[in-house]
FIFITI-244866 format. One record per residue (C-alpha): y, z, x; residue in three letters. Coordinates in pm, whole numbers, padded with zeros to 5 digits, always signed. Each point is the difference from the previous one (the first is absolute). Layout:
// residues N
YZXALA
...
//
This chain:
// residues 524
-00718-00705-03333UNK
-00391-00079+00132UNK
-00057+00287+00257UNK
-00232-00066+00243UNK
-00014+00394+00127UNK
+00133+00262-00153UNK
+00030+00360+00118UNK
+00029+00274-00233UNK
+00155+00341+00002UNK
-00154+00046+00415UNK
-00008+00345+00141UNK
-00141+00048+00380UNK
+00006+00301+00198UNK
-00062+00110+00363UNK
-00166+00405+00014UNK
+00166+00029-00315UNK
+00377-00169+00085UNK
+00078-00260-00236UNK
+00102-00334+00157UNK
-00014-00216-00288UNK
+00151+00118-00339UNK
-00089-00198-00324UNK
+00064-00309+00178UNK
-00026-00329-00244UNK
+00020-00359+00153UNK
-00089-00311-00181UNK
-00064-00294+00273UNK
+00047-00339-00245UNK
-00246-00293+00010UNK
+00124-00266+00256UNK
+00318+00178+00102UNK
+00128+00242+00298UNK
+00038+00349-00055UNK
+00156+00193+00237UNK
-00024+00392+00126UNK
+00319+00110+00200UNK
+00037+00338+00100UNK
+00025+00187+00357UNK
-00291+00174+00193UNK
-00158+00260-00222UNK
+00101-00165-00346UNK
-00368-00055-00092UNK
+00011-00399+00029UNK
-00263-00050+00189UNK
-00203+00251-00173UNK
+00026-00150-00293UNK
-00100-00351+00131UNK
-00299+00175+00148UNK
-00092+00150-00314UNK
-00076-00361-00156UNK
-00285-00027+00275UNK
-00065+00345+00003UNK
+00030-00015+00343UNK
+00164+00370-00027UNK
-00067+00247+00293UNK
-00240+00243-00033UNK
+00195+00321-00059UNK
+00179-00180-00271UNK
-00100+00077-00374UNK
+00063-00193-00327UNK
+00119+00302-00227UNK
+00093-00253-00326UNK
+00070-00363-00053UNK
-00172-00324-00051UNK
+00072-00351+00193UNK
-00142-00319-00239UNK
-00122-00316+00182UNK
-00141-00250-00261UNK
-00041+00273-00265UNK
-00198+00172+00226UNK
+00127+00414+00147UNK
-00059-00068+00369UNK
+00011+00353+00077UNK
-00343+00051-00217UNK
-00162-00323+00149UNK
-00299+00097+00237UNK
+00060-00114+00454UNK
-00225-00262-00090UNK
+00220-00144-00268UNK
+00283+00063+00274UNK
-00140-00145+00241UNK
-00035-00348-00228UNK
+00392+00040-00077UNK
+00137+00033+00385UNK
+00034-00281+00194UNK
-00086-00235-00301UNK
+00189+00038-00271UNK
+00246+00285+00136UNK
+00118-00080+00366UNK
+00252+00220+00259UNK
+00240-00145+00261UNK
+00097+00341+00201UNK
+00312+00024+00189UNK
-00103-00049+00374UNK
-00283-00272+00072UNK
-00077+00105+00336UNK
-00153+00330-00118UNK
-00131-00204-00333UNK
-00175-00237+00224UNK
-00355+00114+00225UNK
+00121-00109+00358UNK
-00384-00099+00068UNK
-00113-00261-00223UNK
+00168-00346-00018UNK
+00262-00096-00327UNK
-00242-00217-00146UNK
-00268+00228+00037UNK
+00259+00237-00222UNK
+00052-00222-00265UNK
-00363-00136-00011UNK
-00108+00400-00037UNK
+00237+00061-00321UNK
-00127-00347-00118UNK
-00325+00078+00022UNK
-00043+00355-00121UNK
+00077-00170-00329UNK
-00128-00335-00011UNK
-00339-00163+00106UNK
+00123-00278+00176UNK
-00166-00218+00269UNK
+00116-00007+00332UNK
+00199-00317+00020UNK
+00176+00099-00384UNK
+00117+00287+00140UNK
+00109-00118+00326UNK
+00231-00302-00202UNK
+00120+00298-00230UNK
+00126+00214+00325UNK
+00157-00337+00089UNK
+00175-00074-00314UNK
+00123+00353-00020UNK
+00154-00020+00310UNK
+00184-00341-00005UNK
+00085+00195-00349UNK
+00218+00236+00161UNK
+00132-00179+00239UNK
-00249+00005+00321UNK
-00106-00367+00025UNK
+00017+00044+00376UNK
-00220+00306-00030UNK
-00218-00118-00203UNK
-00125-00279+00246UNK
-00065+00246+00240UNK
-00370+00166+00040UNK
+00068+00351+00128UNK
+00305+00158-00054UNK
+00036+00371-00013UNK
+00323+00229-00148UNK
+00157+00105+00353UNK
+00060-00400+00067UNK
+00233-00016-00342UNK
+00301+00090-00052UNK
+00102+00262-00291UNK
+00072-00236-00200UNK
-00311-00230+00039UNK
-00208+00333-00055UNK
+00184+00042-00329UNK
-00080-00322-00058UNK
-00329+00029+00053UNK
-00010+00372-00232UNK
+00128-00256-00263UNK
-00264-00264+00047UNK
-00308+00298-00042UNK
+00223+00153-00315UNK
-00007-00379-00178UNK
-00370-00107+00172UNK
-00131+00089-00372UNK
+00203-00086-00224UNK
+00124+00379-00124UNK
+00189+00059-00304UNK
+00189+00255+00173UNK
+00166+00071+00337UNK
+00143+00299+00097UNK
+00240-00066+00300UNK
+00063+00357+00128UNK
+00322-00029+00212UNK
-00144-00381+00159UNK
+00340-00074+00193UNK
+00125+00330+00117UNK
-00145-00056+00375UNK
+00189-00327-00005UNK
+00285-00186+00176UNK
+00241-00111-00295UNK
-00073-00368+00025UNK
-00322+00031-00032UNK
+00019+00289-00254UNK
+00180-00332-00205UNK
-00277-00220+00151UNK
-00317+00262-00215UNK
+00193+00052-00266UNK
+00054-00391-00114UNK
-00384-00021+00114UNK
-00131+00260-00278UNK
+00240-00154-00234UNK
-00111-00363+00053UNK
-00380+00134-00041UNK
+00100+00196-00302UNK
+00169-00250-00157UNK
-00341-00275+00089UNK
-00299+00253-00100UNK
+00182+00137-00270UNK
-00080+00381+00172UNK
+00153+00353-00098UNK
+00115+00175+00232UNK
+00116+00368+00089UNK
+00237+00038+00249UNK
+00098+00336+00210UNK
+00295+00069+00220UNK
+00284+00215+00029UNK
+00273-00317+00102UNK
+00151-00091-00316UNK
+00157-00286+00131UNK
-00370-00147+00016UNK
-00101+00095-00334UNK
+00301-00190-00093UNK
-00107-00318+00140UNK
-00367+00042-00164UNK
-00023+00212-00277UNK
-00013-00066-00386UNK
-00042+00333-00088UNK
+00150+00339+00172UNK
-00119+00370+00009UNK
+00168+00242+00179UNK
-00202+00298+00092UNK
+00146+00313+00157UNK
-00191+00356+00048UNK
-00301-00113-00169UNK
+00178-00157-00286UNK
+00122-00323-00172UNK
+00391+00097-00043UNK
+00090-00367-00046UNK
-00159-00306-00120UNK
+00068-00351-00149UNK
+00046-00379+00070UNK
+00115-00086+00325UNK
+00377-00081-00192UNK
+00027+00289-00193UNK
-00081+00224+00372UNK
+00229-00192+00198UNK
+00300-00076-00250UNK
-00015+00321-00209UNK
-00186+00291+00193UNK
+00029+00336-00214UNK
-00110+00264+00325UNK
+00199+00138+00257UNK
-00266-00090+00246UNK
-00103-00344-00117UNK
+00409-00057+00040UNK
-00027+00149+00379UNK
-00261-00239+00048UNK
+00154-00291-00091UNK
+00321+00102+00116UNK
-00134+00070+00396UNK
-00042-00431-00025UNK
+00391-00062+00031UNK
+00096+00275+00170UNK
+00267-00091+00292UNK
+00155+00144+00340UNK
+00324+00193-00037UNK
+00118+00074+00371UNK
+00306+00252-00003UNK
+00001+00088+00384UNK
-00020-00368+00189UNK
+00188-00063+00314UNK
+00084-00242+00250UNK
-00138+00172+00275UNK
-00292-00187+00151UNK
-00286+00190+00100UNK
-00275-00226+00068UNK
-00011-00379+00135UNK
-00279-00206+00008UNK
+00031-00357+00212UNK
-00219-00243-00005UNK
-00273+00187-00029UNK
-00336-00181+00119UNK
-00425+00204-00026UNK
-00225-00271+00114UNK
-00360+00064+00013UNK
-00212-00260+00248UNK
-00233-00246-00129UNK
-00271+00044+00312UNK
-00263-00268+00028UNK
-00274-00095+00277UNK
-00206+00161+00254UNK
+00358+00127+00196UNK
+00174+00080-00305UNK
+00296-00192+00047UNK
+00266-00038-00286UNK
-00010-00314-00221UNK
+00239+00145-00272UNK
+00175+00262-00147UNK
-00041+00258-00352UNK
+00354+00026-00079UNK
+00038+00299-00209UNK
+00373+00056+00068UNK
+00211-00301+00117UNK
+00384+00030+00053UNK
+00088+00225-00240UNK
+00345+00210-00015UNK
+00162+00208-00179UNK
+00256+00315-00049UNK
-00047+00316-00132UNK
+00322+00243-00066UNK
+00057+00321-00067UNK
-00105+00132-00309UNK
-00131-00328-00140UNK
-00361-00135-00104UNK
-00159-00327+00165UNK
-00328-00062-00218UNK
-00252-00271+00166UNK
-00213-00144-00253UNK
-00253-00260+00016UNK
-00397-00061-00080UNK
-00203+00174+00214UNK
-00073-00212+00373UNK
+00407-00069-00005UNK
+00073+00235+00263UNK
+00115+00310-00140UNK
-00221+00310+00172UNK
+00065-00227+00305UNK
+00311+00005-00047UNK
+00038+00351-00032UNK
-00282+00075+00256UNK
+00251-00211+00302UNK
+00313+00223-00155UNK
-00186+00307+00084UNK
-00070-00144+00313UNK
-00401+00064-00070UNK
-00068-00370+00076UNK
+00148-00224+00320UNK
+00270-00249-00121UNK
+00278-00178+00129UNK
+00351-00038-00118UNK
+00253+00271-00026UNK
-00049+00367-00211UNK
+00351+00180+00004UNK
+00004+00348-00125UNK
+00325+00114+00053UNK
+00047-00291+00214UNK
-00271+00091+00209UNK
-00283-00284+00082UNK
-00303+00189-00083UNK
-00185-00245+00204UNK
+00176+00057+00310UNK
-00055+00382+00012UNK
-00261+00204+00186UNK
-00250+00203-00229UNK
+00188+00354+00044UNK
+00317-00179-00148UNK
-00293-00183-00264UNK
-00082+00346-00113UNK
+00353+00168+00009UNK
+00122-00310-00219UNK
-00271+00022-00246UNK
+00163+00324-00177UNK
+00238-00272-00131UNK
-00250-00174-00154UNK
-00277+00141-00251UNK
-00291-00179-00212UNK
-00097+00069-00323UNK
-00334-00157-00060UNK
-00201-00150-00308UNK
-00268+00230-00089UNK
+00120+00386+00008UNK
-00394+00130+00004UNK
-00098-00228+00368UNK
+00326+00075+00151UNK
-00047+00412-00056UNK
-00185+00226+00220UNK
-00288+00106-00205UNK
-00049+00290+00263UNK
+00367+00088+00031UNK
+00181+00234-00227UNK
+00359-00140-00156UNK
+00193+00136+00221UNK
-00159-00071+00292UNK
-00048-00372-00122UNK
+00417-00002-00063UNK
+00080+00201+00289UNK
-00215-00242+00271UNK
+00283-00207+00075UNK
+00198+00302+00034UNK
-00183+00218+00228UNK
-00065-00383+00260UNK
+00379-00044+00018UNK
+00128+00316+00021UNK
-00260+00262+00165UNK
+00251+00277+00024UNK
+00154-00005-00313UNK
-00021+00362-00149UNK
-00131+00110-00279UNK
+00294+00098-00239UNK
+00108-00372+00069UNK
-00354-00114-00036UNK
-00059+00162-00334UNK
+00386-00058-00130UNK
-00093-00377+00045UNK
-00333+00003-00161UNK
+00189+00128-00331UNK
+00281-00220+00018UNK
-00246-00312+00002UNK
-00258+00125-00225UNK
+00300+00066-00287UNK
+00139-00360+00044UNK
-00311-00103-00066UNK
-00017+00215-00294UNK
-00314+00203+00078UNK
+00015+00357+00025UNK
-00027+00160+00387UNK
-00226+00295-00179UNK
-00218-00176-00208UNK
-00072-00266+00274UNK
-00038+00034+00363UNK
-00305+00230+00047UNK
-00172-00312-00238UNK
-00186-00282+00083UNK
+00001-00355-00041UNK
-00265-00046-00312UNK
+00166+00308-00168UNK
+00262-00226-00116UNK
+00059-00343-00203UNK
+00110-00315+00121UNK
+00371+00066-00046UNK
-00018+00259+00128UNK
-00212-00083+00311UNK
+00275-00259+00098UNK
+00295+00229-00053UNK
-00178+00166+00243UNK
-00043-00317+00209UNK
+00425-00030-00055UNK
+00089+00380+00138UNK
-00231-00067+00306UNK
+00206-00278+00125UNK
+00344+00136-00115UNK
-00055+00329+00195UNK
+00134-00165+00304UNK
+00291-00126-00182UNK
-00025-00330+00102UNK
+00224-00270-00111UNK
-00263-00277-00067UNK
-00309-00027-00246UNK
-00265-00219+00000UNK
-00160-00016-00357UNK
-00329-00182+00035UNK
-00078-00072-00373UNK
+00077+00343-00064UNK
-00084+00016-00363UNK
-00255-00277-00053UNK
-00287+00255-00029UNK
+00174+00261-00269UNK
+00022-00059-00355UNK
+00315-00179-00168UNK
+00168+00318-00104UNK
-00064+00159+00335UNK
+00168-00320+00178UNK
+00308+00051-00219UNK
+00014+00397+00148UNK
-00037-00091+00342UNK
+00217-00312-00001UNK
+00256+00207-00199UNK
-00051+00267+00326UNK
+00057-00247+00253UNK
+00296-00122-00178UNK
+00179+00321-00047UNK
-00152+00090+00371UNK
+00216-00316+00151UNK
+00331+00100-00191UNK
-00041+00396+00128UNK
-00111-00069+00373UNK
+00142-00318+00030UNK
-00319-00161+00121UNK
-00156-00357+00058UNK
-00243-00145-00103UNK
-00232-00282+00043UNK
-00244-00035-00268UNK
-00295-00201+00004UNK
-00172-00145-00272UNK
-00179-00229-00247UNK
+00163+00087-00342UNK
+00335-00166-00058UNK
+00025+00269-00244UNK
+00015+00303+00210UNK
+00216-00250+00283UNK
+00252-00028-00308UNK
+00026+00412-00056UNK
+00040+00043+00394UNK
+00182-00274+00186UNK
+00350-00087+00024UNK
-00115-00290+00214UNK
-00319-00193-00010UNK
-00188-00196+00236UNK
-00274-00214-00097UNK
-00312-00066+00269UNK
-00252-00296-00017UNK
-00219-00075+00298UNK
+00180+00212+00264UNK
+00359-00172-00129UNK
+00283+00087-00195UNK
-00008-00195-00332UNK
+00313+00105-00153UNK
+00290+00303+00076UNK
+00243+00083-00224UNK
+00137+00352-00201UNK
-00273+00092-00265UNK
+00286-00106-00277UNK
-00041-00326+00143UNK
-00334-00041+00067UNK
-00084+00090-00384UNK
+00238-00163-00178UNK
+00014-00311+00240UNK
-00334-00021+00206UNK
+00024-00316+00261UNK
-00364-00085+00053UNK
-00282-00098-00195UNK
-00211+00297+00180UNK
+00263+00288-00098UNK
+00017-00135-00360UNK
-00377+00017-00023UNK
-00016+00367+00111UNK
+00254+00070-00237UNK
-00114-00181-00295UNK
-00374+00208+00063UNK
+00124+00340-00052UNK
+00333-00050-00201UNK
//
């Protein structure tokens, strides 16, 4: 087997902490070799360590990475310096922060084109526009000044991609390229780095912790965990034939499906014909000439105890969706909670209403008080709706929530926010909107910014949550994966309109449009 890098026996440490232990990954000539592991595995360290791009409290303590029979750990910056960008090239995870907001795209790609070629003006200018018609920006690349913040995040990836190929590298190292992605066009980036793989005959690296993608693109699999390779082999012998407990989990979390012991027939919230329309203003007096319709005549039921998952790309509607249920944006159409039209009710009645109905949102750090303690961050909603409530109750209902959660009262609520992980940050997130025992949740993408094995905890929470407290909820998302492990029903969005409504057993095994199919076919 012809490797093109190979990384021997690797040991890095942080003020004397190992994070990497013996770590050995051979990345074959012309193939895909994939690192999959959760947040503190060492991937990305050990991509970094190629480029020796590693942080500055980080030290080497044994271990040798070849590049063309050459130790690039004992090469000199200025050899480095020759490697990065030209023959060694990095796609990071989210463009927007890859990208400098300030100068134009093809000043971007003419700048990495440049720093290692002496080109004239007008070569380098046709090679930015090759690059990009490349990749799939013909439109773009017609265009004189465009900057990041008018792209979408997939054009920006697409543009990462089209300064990672500009010279021709033997290498890429794709470190987690599609995780800030909408499925479809997840599927749209993958088939893109495949295609130019395939046509430039390039090596590539690739970093995430979804296995489901590394299926779809990898030759070769590593599975790191702790610092360590615990797993590794062809892409077959990982995903027929796995030998560890946690490579099994992983794969396992792909299929996993909704078992709903506590559903009911009693209805609990009715949506009819549901309409947000945003103006279309034009003129010197501002009059309407059209309509943004981000929601448009959609209904639906939700009963008790059961799970409605929305899914759809993002721009289908979803958060607006939600956003109008909350009654946080104007909307017409009929909201029944408890057969009560939420849009017929004075704000007092709003407010009283609203203990029914709780959010869980998508990142657990933004939504958290940084200033506030735990239990004054779970015990807000508490102390608004009920000012009188006494203490023994007050601190009787604190404990109850914080177990179900399955964090300990002691250990936790004189803590802060950053004191604790992810998971553990949106458990959090769950006993703050359970403490007033409503009987709807709103999950919005609860678990698209944790780790695969974290998802599996909290969606295995919410689950056994719903069959305890016989709750509701509507869960929002992009991944038909984690729609699959929640939903008894599933609803599928596309420009403000529902696609397709069925039972999730339905909708899997027998998906009536071409758009559900899609989303399923990208993550399953």
């Amino acid at each position: 087997m012809n490797n093109l890098i190979s990384i021997k026996s690797l040991d890095i440490s942080f003020n004397k902490n190992n994070v990497l232990n013996n770590v050995n990954i051979d990345i074959v000539n012309g193939k895909t070799t994939a690192i999959v592991g959760e947040s503190g595995s060492g991937k990305t360290l050990s991509a970094l360590s190629i480029l020796k791009l590693l942080p500055n409290s980080a030290k080497i303590n044994k271990g040798k990475i070849y590049f063309k029979n050459k130790n690039i750990l004992d090469l000199p910056d200025n050899e480095i310096q020759k490697i990065r960008g030209n023959e060694i090239t990095t796609i990071f995870q989210e463009p927007m922060t890859s990208l400098n907001p300030l100068h134009t795209i093809n000043k971007q790609i003419e700048e990495i084109i440049l720093t290692h070629n002496k080109l004239s003006d007008k070569e380098v200018k046709d090679q930015t526009k090759n690059l990009l018609n490349e990749v799939g920006l013909s439109k773009i690349a017609t265009r004189q000044k465009v900057y990041p913040f008018e792209l979408s995040g997939g054009q920006r990836q697409r543009i990462m991609i089209a300064m990672s190929i500009a010279n021709n590298p033997d290498l890429i190292i794709a470190d987690e390229p599609t995780t800030a992605l909408d499925v479809t066009i997840q599927m749209q980036i993958l088939e893109l780095l495949s295609n130019l793989q395939n046509k430039f005959g390039m090596t590539m690296l690739f970093i995430s912790h979804d296995i489901s993608v590394v299926k779809k693109i990898a030759d070769y699999v590593y599975v790191m965990k702790e610092g360590k390779v615990i797993e590794k082999g062809t892409k077959e012998e990982i995903f027929n034939s796995p030998s560890e407990e946690y490579t099994k989990k992983l794969i396992l979390s792909q299929t996993k499906a909704k078992n709903n012991i506590n559903l009911t027939s009693t209805e609990i919230l009715k949506i009819e014909n549901l309409k947000v329309w945003y103006p279309i203003k034009k003129g010197l007096l501002r009059k309407t000439i059209d309509h943004v319709k981000a929601i448009d005549g959609v209904s639906f039921k939700l009963h008790e105890g059961e799970s409605v998952g929305i899914v759809g790309e993002s721009g289908s509607g979803k958060t607006t969706l939600m956003l109008a249920i909350l009654k946080l944006i104007n909307s017409e159409g009929k909201i029944l909670i408890n057969n009560k039209n939420i849009n017929q009710l004075d704000k007092q009645k709003i407010l009283n209403l609203r203990k029914e109905i709780q959010i869980v949102f998508q990142d657990p750090f933004s939504s958290l008080s940084p200033r506030m303690n735990i239990e004054e961050i779970i015990c807000e909603g508490l102390d608004v709706h009920y000012p009188d409530i006494s203490k023994t109750i007050r601190k009787t209902r604190l404990k109850n929530v914080l177990t179900q959660v399955g964090l300990n009262y002691f250990e936790t609520i004189e803590k802060y926010p950053h004191e604790f992980s992810g998971g553990q940050r949106q458990r959090i997130a769950i006993a703050r909107a359970l403490i007033l025992e409503p009987k709807i949740l709103i999950l919005d993408e609860p678990t698209s910014a944790l780790d695969i094995t974290i998802q599996n905890q909290i969606i295995d929470l919410l689950n056994e949550l719903q069959n305890k407290l016989s709750l509701s909820y509507i869960f929002i998302s992009h991944d038909m994966k984690v729609i699959r492990s929640v939903s008894d029903k599933v609803i599928v969005l596309k420009n403000g309109v529902i696609v397709e409504s069925n039972t999730a057993e339905e909708i899997f095994r027998n998906p009536k449009s071409n758009y559900t199919n899609n989303l399923i076919r990208s993550v399953l």
